[in-house]
C-alpha positions as CSV (number, residue, x, y, z in Angstrom):
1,X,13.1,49.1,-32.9
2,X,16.8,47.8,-32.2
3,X,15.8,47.4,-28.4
4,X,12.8,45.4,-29.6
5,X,14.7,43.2,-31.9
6,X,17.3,42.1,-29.1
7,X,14.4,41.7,-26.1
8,X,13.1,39.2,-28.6
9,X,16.2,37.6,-30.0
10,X,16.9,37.2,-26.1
11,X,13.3,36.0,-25.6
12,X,13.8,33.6,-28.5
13,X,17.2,32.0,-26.8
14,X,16.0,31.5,-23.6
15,X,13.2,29.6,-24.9
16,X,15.6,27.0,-26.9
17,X,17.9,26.9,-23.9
18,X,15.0,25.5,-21.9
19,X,13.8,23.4,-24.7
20,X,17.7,22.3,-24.8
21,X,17.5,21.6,-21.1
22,X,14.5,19.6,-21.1
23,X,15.6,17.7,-23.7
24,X,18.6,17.0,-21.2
25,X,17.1,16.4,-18.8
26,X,14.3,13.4,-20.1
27,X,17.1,11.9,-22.1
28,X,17.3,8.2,-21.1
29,X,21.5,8.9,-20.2
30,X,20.7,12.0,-18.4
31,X,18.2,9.8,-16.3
32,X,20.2,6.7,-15.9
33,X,23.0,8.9,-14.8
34,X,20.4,10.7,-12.0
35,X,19.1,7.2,-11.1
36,X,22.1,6.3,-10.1
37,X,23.8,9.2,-8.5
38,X,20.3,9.3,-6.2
39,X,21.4,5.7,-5.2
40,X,24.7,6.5,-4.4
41,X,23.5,9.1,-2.2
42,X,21.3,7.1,-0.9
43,X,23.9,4.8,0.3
44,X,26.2,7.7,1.7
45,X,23.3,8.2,4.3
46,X,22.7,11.9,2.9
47,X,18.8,11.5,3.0
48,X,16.4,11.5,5.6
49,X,14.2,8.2,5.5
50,X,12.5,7.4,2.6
51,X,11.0,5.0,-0.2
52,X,14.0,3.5,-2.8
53,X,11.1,1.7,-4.2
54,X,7.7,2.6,-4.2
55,X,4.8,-0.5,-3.4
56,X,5.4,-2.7,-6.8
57,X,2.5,-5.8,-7.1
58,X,3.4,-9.1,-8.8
59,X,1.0,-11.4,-9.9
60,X,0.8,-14.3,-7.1
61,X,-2.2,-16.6,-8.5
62,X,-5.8,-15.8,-9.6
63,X,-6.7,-14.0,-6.6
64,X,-3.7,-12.6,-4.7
65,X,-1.1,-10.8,-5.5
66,X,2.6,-10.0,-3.8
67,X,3.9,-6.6,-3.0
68,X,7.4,-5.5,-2.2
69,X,8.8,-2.2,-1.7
70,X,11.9,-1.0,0.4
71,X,13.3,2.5,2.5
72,X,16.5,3.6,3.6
73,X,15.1,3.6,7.0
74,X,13.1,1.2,9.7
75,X,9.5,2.1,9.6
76,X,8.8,0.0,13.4
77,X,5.4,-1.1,12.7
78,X,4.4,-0.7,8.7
79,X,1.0,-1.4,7.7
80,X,-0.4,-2.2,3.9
81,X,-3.7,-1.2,3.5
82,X,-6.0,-2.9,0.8
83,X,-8.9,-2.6,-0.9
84,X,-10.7,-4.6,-3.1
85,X,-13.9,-3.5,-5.0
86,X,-16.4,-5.4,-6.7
87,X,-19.8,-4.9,-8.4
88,X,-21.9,-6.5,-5.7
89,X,-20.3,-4.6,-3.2
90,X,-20.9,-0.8,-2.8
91,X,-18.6,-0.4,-0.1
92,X,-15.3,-2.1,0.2
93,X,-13.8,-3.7,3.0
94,X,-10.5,-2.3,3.8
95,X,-7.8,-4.7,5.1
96,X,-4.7,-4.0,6.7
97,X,-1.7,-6.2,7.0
98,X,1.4,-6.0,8.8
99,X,4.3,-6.9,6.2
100,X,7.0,-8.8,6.4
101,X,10.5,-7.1,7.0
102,X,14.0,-8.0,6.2
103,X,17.1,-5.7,6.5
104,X,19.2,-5.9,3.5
105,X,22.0,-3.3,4.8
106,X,21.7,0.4,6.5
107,X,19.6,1.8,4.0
108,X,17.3,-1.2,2.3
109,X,14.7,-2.2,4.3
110,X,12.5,-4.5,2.6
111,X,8.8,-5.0,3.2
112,X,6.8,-7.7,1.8
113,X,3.2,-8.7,2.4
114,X,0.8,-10.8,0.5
115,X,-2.8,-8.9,-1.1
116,X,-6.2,-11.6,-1.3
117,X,-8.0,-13.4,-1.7
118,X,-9.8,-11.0,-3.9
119,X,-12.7,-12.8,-5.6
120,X,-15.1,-11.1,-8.0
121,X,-13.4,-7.7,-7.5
122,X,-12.5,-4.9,-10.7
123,X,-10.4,-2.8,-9.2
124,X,-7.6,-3.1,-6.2
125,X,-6.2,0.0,-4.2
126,X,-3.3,-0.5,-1.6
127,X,-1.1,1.6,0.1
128,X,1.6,1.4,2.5
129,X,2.1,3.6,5.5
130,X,3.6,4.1,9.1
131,X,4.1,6.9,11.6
132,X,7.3,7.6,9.7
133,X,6.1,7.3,6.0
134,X,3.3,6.7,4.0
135,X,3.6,6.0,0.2
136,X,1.2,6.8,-2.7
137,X,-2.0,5.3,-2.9
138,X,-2.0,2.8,-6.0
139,X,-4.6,1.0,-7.5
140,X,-5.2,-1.6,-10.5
141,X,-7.7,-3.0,-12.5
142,X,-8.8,-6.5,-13.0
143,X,-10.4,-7.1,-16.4
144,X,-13.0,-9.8,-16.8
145,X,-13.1,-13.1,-18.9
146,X,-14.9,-11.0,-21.8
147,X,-13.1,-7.7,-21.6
148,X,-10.6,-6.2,-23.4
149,X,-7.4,-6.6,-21.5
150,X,-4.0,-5.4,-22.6
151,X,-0.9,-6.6,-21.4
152,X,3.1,-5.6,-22.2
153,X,5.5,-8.2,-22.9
154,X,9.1,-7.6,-22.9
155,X,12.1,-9.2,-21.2
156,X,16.0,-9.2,-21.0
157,X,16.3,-5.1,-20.5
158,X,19.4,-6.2,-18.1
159,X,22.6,-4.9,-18.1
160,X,20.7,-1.7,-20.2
161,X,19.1,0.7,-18.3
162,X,19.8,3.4,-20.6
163,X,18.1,1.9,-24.1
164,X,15.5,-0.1,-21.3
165,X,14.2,3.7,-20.7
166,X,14.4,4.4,-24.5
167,X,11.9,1.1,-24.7
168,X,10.0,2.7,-21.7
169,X,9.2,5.8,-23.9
170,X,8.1,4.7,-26.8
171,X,5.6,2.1,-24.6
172,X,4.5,5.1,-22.8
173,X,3.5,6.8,-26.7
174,X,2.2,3.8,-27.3
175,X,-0.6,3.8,-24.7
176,X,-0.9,7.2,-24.4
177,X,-0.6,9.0,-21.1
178,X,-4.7,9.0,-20.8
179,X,-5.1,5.5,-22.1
180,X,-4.0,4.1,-18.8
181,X,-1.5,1.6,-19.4
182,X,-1.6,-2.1,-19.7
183,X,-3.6,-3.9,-17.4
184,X,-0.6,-6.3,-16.8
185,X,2.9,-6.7,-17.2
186,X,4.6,-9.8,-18.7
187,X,8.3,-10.0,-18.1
188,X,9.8,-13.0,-19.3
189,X,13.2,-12.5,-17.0
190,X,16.6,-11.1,-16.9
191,X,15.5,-8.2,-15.5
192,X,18.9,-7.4,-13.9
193,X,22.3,-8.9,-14.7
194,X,23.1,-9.5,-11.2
195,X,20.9,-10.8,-8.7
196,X,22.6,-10.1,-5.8
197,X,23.2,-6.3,-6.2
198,X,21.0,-4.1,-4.9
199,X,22.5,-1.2,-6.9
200,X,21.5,-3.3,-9.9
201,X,18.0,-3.8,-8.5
202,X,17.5,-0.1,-8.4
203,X,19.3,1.3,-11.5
204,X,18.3,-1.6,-13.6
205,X,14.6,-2.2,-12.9
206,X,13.2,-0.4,-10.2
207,X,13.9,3.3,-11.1
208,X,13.5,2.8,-14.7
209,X,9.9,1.4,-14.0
210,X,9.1,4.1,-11.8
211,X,9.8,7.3,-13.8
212,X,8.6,5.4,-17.1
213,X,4.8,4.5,-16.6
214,X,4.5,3.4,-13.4
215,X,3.6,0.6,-14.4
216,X,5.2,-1.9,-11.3
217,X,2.8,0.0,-9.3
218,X,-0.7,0.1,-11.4
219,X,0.2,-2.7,-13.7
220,X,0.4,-6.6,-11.6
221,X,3.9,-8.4,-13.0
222,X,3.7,-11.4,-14.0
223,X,7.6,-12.2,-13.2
224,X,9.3,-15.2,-14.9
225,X,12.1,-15.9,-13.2
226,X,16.0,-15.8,-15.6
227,X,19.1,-16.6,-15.1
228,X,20.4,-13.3,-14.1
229,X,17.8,-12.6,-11.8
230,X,17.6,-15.9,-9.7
231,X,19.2,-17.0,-6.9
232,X,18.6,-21.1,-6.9
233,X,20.0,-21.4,-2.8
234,X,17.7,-22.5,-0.8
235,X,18.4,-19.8,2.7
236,X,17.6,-17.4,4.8
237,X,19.9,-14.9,3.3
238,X,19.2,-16.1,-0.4
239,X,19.3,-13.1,-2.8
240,X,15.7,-13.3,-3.6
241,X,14.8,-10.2,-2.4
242,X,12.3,-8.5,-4.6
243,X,11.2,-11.3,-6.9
244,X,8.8,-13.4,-5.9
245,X,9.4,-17.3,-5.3
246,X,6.7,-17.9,-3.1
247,X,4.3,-18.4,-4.9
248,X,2.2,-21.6,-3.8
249,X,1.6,-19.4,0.1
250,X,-2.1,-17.1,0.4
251,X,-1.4,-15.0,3.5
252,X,1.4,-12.8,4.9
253,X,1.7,-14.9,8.2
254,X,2.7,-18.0,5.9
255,X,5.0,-15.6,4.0
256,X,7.1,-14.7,7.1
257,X,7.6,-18.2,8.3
258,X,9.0,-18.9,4.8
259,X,11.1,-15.7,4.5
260,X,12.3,-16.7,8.2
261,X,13.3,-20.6,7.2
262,X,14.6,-19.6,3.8
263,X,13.5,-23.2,2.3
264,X,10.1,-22.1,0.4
265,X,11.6,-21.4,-3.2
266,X,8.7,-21.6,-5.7
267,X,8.8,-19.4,-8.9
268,X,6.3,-21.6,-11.1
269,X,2.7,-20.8,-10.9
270,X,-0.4,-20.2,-13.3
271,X,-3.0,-17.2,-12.9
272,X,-5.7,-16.0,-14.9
273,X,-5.2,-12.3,-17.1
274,X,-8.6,-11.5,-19.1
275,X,-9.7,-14.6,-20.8
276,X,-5.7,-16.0,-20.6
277,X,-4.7,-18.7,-18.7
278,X,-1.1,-18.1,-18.1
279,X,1.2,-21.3,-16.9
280,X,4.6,-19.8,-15.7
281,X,7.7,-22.3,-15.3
282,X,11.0,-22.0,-13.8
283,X,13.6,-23.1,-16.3
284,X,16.6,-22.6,-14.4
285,X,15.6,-25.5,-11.2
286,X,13.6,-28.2,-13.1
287,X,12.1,-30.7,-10.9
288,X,9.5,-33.3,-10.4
289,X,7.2,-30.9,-8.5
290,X,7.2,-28.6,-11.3
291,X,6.7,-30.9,-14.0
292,X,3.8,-32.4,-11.6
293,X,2.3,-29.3,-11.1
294,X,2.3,-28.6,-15.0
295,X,1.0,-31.7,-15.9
296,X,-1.9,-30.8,-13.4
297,X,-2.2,-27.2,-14.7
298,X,-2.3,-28.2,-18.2
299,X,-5.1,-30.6,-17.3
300,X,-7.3,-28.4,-14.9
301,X,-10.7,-27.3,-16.2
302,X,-9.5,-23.3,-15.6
303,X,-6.9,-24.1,-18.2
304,X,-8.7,-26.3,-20.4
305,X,-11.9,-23.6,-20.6
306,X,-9.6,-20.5,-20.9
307,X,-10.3,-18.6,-23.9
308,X,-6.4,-18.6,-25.2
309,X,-3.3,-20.7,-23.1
310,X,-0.4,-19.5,-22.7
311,X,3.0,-21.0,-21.1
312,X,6.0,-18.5,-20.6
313,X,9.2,-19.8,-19.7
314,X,12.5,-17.7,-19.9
315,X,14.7,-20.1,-22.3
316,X,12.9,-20.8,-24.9
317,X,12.0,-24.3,-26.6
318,X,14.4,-23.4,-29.6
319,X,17.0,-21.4,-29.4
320,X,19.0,-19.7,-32.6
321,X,21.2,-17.0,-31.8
322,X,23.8,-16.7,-29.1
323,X,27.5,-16.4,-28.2
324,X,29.3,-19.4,-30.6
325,X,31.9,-19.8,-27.6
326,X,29.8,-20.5,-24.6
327,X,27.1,-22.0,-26.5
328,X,29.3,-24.8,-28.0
329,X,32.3,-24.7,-25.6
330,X,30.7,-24.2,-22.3
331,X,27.4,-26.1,-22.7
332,X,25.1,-23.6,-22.2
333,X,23.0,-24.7,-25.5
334,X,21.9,-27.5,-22.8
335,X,20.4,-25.4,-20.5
336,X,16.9,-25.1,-21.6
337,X,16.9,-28.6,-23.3
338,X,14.3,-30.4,-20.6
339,X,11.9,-27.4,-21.6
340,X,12.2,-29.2,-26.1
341,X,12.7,-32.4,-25.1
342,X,9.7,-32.5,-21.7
343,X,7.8,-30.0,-21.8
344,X,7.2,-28.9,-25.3
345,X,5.4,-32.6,-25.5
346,X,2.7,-31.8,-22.9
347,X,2.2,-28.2,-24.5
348,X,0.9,-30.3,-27.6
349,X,-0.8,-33.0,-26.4
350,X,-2.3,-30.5,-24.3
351,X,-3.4,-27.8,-26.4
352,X,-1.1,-24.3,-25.8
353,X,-1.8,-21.8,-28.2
354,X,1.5,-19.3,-27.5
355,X,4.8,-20.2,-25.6
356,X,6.8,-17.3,-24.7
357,X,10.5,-16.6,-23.7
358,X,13.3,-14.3,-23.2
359,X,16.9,-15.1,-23.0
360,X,17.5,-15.2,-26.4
361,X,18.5,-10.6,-27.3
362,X,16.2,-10.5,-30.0
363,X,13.3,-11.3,-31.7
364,X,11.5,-14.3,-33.2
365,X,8.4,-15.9,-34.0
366,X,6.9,-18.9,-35.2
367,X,3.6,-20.7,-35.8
368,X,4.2,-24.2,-36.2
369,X,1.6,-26.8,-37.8
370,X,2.5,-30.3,-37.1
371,X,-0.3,-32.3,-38.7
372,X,-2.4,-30.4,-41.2
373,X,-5.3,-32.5,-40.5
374,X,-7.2,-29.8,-38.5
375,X,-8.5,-32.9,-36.3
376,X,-5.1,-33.5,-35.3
377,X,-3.2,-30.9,-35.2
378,X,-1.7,-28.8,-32.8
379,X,-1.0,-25.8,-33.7
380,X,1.2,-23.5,-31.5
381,X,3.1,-20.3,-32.0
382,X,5.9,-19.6,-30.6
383,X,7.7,-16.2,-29.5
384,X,11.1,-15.0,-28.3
385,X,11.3,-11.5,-26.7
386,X,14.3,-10.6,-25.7
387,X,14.9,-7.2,-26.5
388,X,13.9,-4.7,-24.0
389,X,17.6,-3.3,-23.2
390,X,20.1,-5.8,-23.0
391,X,23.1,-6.7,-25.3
392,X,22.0,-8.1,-28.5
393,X,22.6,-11.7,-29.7
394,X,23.5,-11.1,-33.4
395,X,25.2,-14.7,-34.0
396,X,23.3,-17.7,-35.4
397,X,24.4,-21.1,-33.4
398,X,21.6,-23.0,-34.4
399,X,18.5,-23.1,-37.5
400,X,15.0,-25.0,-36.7
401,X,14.0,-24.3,-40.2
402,X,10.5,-22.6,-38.2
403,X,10.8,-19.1,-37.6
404,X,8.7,-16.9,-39.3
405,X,9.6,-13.4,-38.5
406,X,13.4,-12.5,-37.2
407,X,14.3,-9.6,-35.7
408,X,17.7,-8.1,-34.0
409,X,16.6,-5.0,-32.3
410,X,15.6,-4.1,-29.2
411,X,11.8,-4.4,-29.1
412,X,8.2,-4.7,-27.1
413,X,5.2,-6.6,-27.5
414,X,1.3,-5.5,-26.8
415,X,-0.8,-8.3,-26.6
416,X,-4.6,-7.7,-26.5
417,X,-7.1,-10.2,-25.1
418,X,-10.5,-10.3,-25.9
419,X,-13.7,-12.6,-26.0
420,X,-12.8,-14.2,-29.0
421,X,-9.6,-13.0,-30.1
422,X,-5.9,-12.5,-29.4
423,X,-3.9,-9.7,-30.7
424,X,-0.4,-9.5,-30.9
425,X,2.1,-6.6,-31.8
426,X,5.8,-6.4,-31.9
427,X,7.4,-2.6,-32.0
428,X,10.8,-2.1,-32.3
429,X,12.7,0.9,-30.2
430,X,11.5,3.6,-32.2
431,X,7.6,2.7,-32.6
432,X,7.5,0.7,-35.8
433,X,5.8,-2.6,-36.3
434,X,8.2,-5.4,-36.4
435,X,5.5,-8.1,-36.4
436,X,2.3,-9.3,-36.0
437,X,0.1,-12.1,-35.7
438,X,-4.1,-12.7,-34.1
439,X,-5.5,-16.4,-33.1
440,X,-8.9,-16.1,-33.1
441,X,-12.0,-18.4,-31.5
C-alpha cells in the first residue's frame, strides 16, 4: 500500500513537472529568448541551409500580391510556384516564377517575386522550392464582395516581442485554432524599431508571426509603412528589405529592374478586402504623386461603389498622447500635420467611413459628425491602434475634445466585413472587450 502511494505521488510529480515545463516552454519570454538564440546561431554559421523566414504574402493591389522570404544559404535557381483557383475553373493553372534575389550578408538571402494577376479566384496556393530546399505549401483565401471577411488590425508591436507574442496568443483564442484565422492582416506600421537590423527583422516580426498563427503566411498583409520600419533613401542598398515599396509594378521581371536601380520607392496603394476598399498612404515621404494618386483613388468608381472605405495611414489625423519633450521640443507633433490639414479634407468631401493609424501606443476612437444635417454630413470614425507590443504612450500632449473611447493598454482589433455591415472589436491583452462600434448600409 506504501509502495502504491509513492508510485503515484511520483506519477503525480512528473506530471506537474511537465505541465511546469510546458508552461516554460510556450511562455512568450521563454520564446523570445529561443527566437533569438536560433538567430544568433544562425549567424555563427552553425546550421546547414535553411529558411529564416518562411514565404510571407503582402497585399500588392486587387489582384497580386508580393512574397518575400529569406535562407542562410544560396538556393542557385529558386522557383515560386502559384496557384490560383476559381469557380469557373476546375483545374488551376500552375505558374512558376523565378524570384528575385539579393544577398543581405552570409546568411540572409532574400527572395522576392511578385503573385497575379489573379482575377476571379477564391483561394491562392504558393510555394517556394529549389534543388536545395523547398518550403511549406501555403495557401489563402480571397473572400468575395458579399462574404463575411475577417481581418486583424494591430500596429506598433516594435521594440516588444515578448508582450507582441502575449497579443499573438490571445488573437490565436480568439479565432480559434479550427476557425482559420483572419482572412487578412492590417498592420498599421512600426513593426520593428529599427529598419535596418536584420536581427530586429527576425526577433521582432518574423518569428513572432511564425510560431503565433501563421498568419504572414495564410493571411495577405496589408503593410502601412512607419517610421521605424522605413527607410526613405532612394538606392540600391536601401534597407527596404522585406516590406514592400513597390507597389505600382505587376510582374517579377519589373520587380528586379527596380530592386537592381534602387529608385522605385512606392509604399501607397489601394486594394480591395471583402466589400472594403482600402486606400493605404505613406505618411512619412508626402508628395505630389501621392496626393495625386489619392485624389484619383478617392474618386474611382471601385472606391466610390465599395460597400465601406477605408484610409489607413500610420500617424494619425489627431494625435493626443506622446512624449512632452520631443513632441514640443523636437517638433515631432509636425510630423503627421499634411495628413489634418490635406488629407483629412479629401476624406470628407469624399466620403471615408474609418481612418486608421498607429504610432500613437494606445488606444482611441472617435466618430465624428460635422453637420447633423444627414444630407450634409460626413460622418467618419476615426481609430488609433497602437498597442500590439510596444512602449506605451501614457502622457497627454494634446485634447481634440473628440475621442470617444480611450484606452492605454496594449490591444487588437477584429474587424468583420459583410454585405451590409461593418463590425468592429477592440480586445485588450488579456481577451476583454475594450470597445466597439458597427456602421451599417
Amino acid at each position: 500500500m506504501v509502495r502504491r502511494r509513492r508510485l503515484l505521488v511520483f506519477t503525480a510529480a512528473q506530471l506537474v513537472a511537465l505541465w511546469l515545463l510546458c508552461l516554460l516552454i510556450w511562455d512568450p519570454r521563454t520564446q523570445t529568448g529561443l527566437a533569438a538564440a536560433k538567430n544568433w546561431l544562425n549567424q555563427q554559421h552553425l546550421y546547414p541551409c535553411a529558411f529564416l523566414k518562411q514565404p510571407a504574402v503582402f497585399v500588392h493591389d486587387k489582384d497580386h500580391y508580393y512574397v518575400v522570404w529569406e535562407t542562410t544559404c544560396g538556393l542557385g535557381t529558386p522557383i515560386l510556384e502559384w496557384w490560383a483557383e476559381a469557380p469557373s475553373e476546375p483545374a488551376p493553372a500552375h505558374h512558376y516564377t523565378q524570384p528575385v534575389y539579393r544577398r543581405l550578408d552570409a546568411v540572409h538571402h532574400r527572395y522576392s517575386a511578385i503573385i497575379g494577376p489573379v482575377h476571379g479566384a477564391a483561394r491562392v496556393s504558393y510555394q517556394a522550392s529549389s534543388y536545395r530546399l523547398s518550403s511549406r505549401q501555403h495557401t489563402f483565401v480571397r473572400r468575395g464582395q458579399d462574404d463575411r471577411t475577417r481581418v486583424l488590425v494591430m500596429s506598433d508591436n516594435q521594440n516588444g516581442p515578448t508582450v507582441f507574442r502575449r497579443v499573438l496568443s490571445q488573437i490565436q483564442r480568439h479565432y480559434g485554432r479550427s476557425d482559420g484565422g483572419p482572412d487578412a492582416v492590417l498592420h498599421l506600421g512600426d513593426t520593428v524599431q529599427n529598419v535596418d537590423s536584420l536581427t530586429d527583422w527576425q526577433t521582432q516580426l518574423f518569428s513572432p508571426m511564425e510560431g503565433g498563427g501563421g498568419y504572414l503566411q495564410r493571411a495577405p498583409l496589408a503593410f502601412v509603412p512607419g517610421n521605424h520600419d522605413h527607410d526613405k533613401r532612394r538606392a540600391p542598398d536601401n534597407a527596404n528589405v522585406y516590406a514592400n515599396m513597390y507597389h505600382g509594378l505587376h510582374s517579377t521581371d519589373d520587380l528586379r529592374k527596380a530592386t537592381t536601380e534602387g529608385n522605385h520607392h512606392r509604399f501607397y496603394y489601394s486594394a480591395s478586402i471583402g466589400g472594403a476598399r482600402l486606400i493605404v498612404l505613406d505618411a512619412e515621404c508626402p508628395s505630389e504623386e501621392q496626393t495625386t494618386f489619392l485624389e484619383q483613388e478617392l474618386q474611382s468608381a471601385a472606391f466610390q461603389t465599395a460597400r465601406f472605405r477605408i484610409v489607413a495611414v500610420h500617424i494619425p489625423p489627431y494625435m493626443e498622447f506622446w512624449d512632452p519633450y520631443t513632441w514640443n521640443d523636437k517638433g515631432e507633433k509636425h510630423w503627421g500635420e499634411h495628413i489634418r490639414l490635406e488629407y483629412d479634407r479629401l476624406f470628407r468631401t469624399h466620403h471615408v467611413d474609418l481612418v486608421v493609424s498607429g504610432h500613437q501606443h494606445n488606444y482611441q476612437r472617435s466618430t465624428v459628425r460635422r453637420d447633423e444635417d444627414p444630407a450634409r454630413s460626413d460622418t467618419i470614425t476615426y481609430a488609433i491602434v497602437g498597442g500590439a507590443g510596444g512602449d506605451l504612450d501614457l502622457k497627454r500632449v494634446e485634447d481634440w475634445h473628440m475621442y470617444n473611447t480611450t484606452f492605454l493598454g496594449h490591444h487588437f482589433v477584429s474587424l468583420e466585413i459583410d454585405a451590409r455591415r461593418l463590425d468592429w472589436t477592440a480586445y485588450d491583452i488579456d481577451g476583454a472587450v475594450v470597445d466597439r462600434f458597427a456602421i451599417e448600409r
